[in-house]
C-alpha positions as CSV (number, residue, x, y, z in Angstrom):
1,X,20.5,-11.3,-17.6
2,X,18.4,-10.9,-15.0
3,X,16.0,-7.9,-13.3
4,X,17.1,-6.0,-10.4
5,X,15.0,-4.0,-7.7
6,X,16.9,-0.9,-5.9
7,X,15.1,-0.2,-3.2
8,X,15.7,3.0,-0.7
9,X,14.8,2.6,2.8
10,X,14.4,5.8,4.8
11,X,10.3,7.1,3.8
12,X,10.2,4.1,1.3
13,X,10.5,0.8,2.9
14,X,9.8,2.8,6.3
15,X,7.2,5.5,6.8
16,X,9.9,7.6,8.3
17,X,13.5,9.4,8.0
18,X,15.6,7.1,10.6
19,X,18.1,9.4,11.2
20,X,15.3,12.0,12.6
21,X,13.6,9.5,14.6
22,X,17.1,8.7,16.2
23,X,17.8,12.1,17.0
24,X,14.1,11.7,18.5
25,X,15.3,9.4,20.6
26,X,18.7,10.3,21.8
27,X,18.1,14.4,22.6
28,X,14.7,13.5,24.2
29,X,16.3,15.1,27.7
30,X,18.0,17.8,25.8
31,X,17.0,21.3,26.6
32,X,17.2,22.4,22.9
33,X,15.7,19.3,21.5
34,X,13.1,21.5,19.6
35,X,16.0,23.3,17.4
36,X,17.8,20.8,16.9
37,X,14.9,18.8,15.9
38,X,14.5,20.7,13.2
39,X,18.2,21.3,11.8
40,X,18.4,17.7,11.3
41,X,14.8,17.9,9.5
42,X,15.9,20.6,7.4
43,X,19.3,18.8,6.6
44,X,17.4,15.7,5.3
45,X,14.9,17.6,3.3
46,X,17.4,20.0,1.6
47,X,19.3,16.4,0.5
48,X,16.6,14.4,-0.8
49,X,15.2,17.7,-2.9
50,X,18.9,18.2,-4.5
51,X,19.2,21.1,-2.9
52,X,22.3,20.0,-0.4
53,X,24.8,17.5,-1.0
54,X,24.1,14.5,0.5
55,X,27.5,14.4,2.6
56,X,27.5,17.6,3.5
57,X,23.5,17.0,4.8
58,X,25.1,13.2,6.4
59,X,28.0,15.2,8.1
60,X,25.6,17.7,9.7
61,X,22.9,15.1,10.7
62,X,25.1,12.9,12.5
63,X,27.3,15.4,14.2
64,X,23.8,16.6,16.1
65,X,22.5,13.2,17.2
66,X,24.6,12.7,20.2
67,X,23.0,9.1,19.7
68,X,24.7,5.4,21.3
69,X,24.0,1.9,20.8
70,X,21.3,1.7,23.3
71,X,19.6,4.6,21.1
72,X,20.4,2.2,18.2
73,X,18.0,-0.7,19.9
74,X,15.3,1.6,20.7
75,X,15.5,2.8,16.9
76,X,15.0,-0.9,15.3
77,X,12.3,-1.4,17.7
78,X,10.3,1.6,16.8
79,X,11.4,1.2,12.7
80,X,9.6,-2.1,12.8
81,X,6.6,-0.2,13.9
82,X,6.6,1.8,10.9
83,X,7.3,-0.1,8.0
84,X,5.5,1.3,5.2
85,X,2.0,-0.7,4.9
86,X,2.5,-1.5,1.4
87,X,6.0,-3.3,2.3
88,X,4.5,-4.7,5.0
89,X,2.0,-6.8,3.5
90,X,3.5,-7.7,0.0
91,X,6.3,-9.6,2.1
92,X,5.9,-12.9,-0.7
93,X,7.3,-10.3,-3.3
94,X,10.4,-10.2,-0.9
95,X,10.6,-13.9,-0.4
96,X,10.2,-15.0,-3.9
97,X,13.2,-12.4,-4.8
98,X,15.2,-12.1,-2.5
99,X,17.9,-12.5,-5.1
100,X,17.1,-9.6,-7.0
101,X,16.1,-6.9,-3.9
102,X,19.0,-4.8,-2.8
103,X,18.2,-1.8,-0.2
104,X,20.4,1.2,-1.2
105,X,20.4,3.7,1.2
106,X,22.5,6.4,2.6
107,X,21.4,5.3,6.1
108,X,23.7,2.9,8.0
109,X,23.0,-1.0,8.7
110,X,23.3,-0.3,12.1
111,X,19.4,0.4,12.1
112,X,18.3,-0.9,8.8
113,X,19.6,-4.6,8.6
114,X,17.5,-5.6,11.6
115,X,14.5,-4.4,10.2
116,X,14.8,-5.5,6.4
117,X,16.2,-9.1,7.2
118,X,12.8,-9.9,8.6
119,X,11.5,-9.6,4.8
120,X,13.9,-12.0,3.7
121,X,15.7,-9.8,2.4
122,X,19.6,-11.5,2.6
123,X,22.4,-9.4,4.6
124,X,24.7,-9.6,1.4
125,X,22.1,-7.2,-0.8
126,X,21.8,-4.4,1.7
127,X,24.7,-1.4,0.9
128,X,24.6,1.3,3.4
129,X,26.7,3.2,5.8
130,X,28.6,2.2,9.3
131,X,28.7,4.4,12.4
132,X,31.8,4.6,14.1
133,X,31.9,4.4,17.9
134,X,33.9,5.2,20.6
135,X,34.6,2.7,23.7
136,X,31.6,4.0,25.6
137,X,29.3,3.2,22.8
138,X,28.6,6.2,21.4
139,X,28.4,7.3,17.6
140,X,31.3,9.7,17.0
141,X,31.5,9.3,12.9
142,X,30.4,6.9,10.2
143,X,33.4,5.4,7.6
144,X,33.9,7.9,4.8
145,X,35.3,5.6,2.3
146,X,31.9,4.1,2.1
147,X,30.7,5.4,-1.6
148,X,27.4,5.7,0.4
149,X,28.5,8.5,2.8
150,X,29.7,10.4,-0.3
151,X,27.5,13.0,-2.6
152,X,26.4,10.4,-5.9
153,X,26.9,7.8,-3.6
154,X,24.3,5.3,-4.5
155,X,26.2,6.2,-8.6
156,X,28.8,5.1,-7.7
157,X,28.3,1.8,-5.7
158,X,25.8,0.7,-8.5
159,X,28.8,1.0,-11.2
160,X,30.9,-0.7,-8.4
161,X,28.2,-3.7,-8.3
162,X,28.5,-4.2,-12.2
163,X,25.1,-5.7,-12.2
164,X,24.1,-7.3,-15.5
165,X,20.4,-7.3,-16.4
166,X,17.3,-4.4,-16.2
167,X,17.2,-2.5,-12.9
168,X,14.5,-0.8,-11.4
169,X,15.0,1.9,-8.9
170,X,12.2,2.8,-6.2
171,X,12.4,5.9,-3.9
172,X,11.7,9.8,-2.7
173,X,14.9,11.2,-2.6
174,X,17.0,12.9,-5.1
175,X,19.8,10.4,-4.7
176,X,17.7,7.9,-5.9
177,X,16.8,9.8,-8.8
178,X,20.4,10.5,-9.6
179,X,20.5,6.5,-10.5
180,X,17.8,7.0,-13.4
181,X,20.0,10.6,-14.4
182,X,23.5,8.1,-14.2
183,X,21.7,5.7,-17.3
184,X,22.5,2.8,-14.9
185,X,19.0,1.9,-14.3
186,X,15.9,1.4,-16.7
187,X,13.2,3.0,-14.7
188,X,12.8,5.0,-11.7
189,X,9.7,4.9,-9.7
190,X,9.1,7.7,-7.3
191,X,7.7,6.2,-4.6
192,X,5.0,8.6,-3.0
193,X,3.0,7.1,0.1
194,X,4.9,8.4,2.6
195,X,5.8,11.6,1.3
196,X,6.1,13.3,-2.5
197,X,8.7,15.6,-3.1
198,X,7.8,18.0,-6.5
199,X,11.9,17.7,-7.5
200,X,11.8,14.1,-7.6
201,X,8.0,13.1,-9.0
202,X,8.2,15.5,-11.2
203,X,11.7,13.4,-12.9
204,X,10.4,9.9,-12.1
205,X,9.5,7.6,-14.9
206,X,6.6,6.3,-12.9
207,X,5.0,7.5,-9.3
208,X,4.0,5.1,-7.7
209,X,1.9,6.3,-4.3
210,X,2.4,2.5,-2.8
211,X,4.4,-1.1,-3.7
212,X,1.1,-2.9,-4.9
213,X,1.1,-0.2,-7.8
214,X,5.0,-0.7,-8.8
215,X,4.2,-4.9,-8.4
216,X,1.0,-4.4,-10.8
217,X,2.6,-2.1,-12.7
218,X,5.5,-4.7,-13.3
219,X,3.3,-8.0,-13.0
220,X,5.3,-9.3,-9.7
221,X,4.0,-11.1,-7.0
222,X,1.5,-9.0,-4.4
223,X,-0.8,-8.8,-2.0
224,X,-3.4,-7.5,-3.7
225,X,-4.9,-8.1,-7.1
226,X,-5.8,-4.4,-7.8
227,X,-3.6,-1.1,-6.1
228,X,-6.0,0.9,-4.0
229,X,-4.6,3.8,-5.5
230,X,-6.8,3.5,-8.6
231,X,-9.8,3.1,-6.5
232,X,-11.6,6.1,-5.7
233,X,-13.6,6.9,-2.6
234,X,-15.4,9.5,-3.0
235,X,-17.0,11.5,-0.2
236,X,-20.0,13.6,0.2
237,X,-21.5,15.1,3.5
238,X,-21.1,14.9,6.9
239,X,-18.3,12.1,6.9
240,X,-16.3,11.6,10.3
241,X,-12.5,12.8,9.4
242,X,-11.5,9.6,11.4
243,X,-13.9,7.7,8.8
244,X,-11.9,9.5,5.7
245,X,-8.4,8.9,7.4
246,X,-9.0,5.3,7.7
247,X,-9.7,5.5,4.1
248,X,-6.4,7.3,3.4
249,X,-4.5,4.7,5.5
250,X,-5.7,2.1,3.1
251,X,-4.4,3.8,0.3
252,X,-7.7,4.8,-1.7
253,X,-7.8,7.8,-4.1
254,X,-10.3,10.1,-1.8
255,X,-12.3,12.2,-3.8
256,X,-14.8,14.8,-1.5
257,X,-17.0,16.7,-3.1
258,X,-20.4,18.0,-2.3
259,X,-22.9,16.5,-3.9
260,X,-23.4,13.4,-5.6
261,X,-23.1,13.2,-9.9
262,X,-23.4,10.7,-12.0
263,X,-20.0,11.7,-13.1
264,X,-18.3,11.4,-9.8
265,X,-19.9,8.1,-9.7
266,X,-19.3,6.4,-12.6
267,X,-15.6,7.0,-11.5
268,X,-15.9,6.0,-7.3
269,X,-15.2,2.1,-6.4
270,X,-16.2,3.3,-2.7
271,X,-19.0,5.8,-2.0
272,X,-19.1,7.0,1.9
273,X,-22.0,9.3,2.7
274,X,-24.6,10.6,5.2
275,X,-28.1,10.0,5.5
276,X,-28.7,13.3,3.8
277,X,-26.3,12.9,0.2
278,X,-27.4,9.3,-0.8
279,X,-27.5,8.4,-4.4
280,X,-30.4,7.6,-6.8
281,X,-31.7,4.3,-7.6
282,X,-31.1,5.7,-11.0
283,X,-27.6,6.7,-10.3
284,X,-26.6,3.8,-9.6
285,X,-27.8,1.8,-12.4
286,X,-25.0,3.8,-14.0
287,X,-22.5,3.3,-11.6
288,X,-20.7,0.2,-12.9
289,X,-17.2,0.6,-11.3
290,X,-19.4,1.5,-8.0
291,X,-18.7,-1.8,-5.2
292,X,-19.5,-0.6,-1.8
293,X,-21.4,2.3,0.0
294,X,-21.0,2.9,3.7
295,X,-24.1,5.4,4.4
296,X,-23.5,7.5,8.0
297,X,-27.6,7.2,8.4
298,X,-29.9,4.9,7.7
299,X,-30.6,4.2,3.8
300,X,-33.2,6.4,2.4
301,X,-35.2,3.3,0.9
302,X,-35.9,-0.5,0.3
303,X,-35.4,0.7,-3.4
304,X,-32.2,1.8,-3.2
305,X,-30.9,-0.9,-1.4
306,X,-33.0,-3.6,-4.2
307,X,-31.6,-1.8,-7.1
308,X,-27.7,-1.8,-5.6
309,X,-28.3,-5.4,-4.6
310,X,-29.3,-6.1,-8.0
311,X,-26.0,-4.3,-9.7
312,X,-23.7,-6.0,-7.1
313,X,-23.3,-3.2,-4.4
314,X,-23.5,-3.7,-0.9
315,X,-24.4,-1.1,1.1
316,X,-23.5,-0.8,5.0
317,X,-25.3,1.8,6.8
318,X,-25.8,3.2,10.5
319,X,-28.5,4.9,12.8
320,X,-27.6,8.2,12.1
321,X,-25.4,10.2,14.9
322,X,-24.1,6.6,16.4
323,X,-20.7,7.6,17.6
324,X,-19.6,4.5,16.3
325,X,-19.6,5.0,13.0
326,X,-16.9,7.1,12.1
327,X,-14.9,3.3,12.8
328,X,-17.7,1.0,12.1
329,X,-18.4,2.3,8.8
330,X,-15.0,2.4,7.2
331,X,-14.1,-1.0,9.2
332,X,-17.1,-2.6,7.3
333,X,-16.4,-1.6,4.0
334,X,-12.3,-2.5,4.1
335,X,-13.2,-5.9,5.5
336,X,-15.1,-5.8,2.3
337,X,-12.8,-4.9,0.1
338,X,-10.0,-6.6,1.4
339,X,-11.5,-9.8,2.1
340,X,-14.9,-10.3,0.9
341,X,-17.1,-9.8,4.4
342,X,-20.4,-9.0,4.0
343,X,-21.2,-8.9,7.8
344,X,-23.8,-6.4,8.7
345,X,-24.8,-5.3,5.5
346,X,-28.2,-4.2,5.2
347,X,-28.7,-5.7,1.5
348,X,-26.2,-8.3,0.7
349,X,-26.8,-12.0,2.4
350,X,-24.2,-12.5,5.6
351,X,-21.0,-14.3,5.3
352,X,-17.8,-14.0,7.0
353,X,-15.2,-16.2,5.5
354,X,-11.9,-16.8,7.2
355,X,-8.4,-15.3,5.3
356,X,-7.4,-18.2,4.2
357,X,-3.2,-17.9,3.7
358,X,-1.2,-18.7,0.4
359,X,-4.7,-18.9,-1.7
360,X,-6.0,-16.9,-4.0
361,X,-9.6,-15.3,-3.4
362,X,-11.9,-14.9,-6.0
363,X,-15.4,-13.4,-5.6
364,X,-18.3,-13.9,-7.8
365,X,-21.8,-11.9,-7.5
366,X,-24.7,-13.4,-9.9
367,X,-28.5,-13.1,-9.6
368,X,-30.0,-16.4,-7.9
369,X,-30.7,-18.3,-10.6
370,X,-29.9,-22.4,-10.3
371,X,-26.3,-23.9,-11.6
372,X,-24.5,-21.1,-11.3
373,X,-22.3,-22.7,-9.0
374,X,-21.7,-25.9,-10.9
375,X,-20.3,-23.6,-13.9
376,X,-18.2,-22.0,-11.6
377,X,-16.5,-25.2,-10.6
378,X,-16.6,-26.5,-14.1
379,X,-14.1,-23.8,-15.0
380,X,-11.8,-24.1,-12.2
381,X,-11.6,-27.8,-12.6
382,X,-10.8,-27.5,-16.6
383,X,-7.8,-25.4,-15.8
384,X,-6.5,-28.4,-13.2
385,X,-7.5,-26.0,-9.9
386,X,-8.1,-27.2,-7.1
387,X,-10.8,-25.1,-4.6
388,X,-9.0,-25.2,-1.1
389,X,-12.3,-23.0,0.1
390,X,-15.9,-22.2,-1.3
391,X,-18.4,-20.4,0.2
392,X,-22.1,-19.5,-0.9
393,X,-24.9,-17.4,0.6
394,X,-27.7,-16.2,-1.2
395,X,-31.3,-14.0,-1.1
396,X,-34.0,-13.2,-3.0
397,X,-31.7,-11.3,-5.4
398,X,-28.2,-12.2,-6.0
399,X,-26.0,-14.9,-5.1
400,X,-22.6,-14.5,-3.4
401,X,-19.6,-16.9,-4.2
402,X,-16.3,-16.8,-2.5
403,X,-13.9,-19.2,-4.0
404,X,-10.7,-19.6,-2.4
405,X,-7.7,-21.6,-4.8
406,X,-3.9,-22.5,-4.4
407,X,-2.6,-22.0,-7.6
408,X,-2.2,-19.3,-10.2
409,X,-4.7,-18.3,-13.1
410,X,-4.7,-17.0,-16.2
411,X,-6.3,-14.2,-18.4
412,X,-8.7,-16.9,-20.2
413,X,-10.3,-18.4,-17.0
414,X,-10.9,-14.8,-15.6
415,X,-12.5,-14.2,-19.1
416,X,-14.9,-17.5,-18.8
417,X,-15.5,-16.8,-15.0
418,X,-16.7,-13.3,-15.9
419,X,-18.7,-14.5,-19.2
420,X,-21.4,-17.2,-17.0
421,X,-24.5,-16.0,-17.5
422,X,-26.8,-13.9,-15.1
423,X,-23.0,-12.8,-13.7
424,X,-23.3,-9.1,-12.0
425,X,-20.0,-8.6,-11.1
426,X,-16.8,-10.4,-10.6
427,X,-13.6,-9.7,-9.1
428,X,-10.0,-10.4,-7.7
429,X,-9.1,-9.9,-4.0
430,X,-5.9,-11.6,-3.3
């Protein structure tokens, strides 16, 4: 008995509906392009909100494309392009089961074989629909005995497929909620970071805005220790929309509001700002989720920037009005987040460590006091780790330790990690 992931493809494993971006492609001459643009949206939309029957929505889609197999290749070539991020980085969850993944989709594997075999995902596990073609290569039908093509489809194959164990369904449409409806599955995740339908997140067991929160969620393998949906960012003042967009792309929980509160920032993981909404040395004494600031100014004082050394922020700032800050800013605060970076920080010591690939990164912020070093590697070498990377910078105030390792942990070394004395603040990367 084992566990099973379904996984849709079209606005789950790809950003996108395929079938819309084919019709993109193939009535880009057309003279009504526009119109029938938007039948095909409106067909998809009404079938993944329940509203139409997903054959009757199939039927009408494809008999607008006027699509052929050199539309086909220009499709996989643009789907691979838009792979949802999420997917795209947590590719070891793929490899590690590609027993247990099956794509389910109502698409065809014309389009969606190419792009899910590069995330080892085998041939054998994908289920979708065929196109039919005439000699010329065009796409004059698809193969209605597929169960795919039919309205419950994705019902029916799965009772077809007999599979023994606990399965787990992730999508946004309402055929994938039908699985969770059927009984045949144990959870349904509503998967949100593309789009979020009201008919279908309001069923779902879970929502799940990205595929780091259903892999925490469920304790799987992923790229990330933490989802970045549970992080909030929260905004105040003049922040460049590109700055807040880059923010979104990365998945973090944006929170603007207009002034700064000890309430909102006891909540925030990220604070971005302006020169005129900075917080209070006192605030953030308080602020013990708080990790990063990125100021669009300069930082009001050398007290502000002591006091967040000293409870384990780092703060990146700019002159104020540089037009390079609505990318600088946010770029500085994901490398950050993502990888430990500390480059160009105006109250953390420097360091720029390389990614280093199948490790785990570990980052540990103390005050700079002796031996605190030694006790780290004391712990990681009575757990039989070995340290494939270290680094350590310091200043006045804190000490900064990256520690990169190849193996797994467990709960009790995080706990003895976290418990070393003079420790400010500890946490998981990758």
């Amino acid at each position: 008995m084992g566990q099973y992931y379904i996984i849709d493809f079209d606005s789950t494993f790809t950003q996108v509906e395929a079938l819309d971006e084919l019709a993109r492609i193939s009535l880009n001459d057309h003279p009504d392009r526009e119109l029938i643009y938007q039948q095909i949206e409106d067909l998809t939309n009404a079938a993944m909100e329940g509203k139409l029957s997903f054959a009757d929505s199939l039927e009408g889609r494809v008999k607008l494309l006027q699509a052929n197999r050199n539309h086909l290749e220009q499709l996989v070539k643009h789907l691979r392009k838009k792979v949802s991020p999420s997917f795209s980085r947590n590719s070891k969850f793929f490899k590690e089961h590609h027993d247990d993944v099956l794509i389910v989709s109502g698409g065809f594997k014309e389009f969606i074989t190419p792009v899910v075999s590069e995330y080892h995902i085998k041939k054998e596990n994908i289920y979708a629909n065929t196109f039919e073609f005439d000699e010329q290569g065009n796409i004059i039908g698809y193969d209605r005995s597929n169960p795919l093509s039919q309205e419950g489809g994705k019902v029916k194959l799965l009772k077809e497929l007999n599979l023994q164990g606990d399965i787990f369904g992730i999508g946004d449409g309402y055929s994938d909620f039908q699985l969770k409806e059927s009984g045949l599955i144990k959870k349904f995740f509503a998967f949100t970071e593309n789009i979020a339908r009201k008919s279908v997140v309001e069923k779902a067991d879970y929502v799940t805005p990205s595929l780091d929160e259903f892999l925490y969620i469920n304790r799987l393998p992923r790229a990330i220790s933490y989802p970045k949906n549970r992080i909030k960012c929260l905004v105040v003042g003049q922040v460049e929309p590109e700055a807040i967009a880059q923010m979104q792309k990365e998945g973090y929980n944006i929170r603007v509001k207009e002034e700064i509160t000890e309430a909102y920032l006891q909540e925030a993981g990220v604070l971005l700002c302006d020169e005129a909404h900075q917080p209070t040395p006192e605030q953030l004494e308080n602020a013990g989720r708080l990790k990063v600031i990125g100021c669009f100014g300069k930082v009001g004082s050398r007290k502000l920037s002591e006091v967040a050394c000293e409870n384990g922020i780092i703060i990146f700032d700019d002159p104020k009005h540089n037009p390079r800050s609505s990318d600088f800013i946010p770029k500085r605060v994901i490398a950050f987040m993502n990888e430990g970076k500390t480059h160009t920080s105006c109250n953390f010591p420097d360091l720029q460590p390389p990614r280093v690939n199948n490790a785990h990164r570990l980052i540990h912020i103390h005050k700079n006091v002796p031996g605190i070093l030694a006790q780290i590697n004391e712990i990681f070498a009575s757990h039989n780790i070995n340290i494939v990377g270290e680094f350590l910078v310091t200043n006045a105030q804190i000490g900064y330790v990256i520690t990169d390792v190849d193996a797994g942990y467990d709960e009790q070394l995080l706990r003895q990690l976290k418990a070393i004395d003079y420790t400010i603040k500890f946490r998981l990367l990758y």
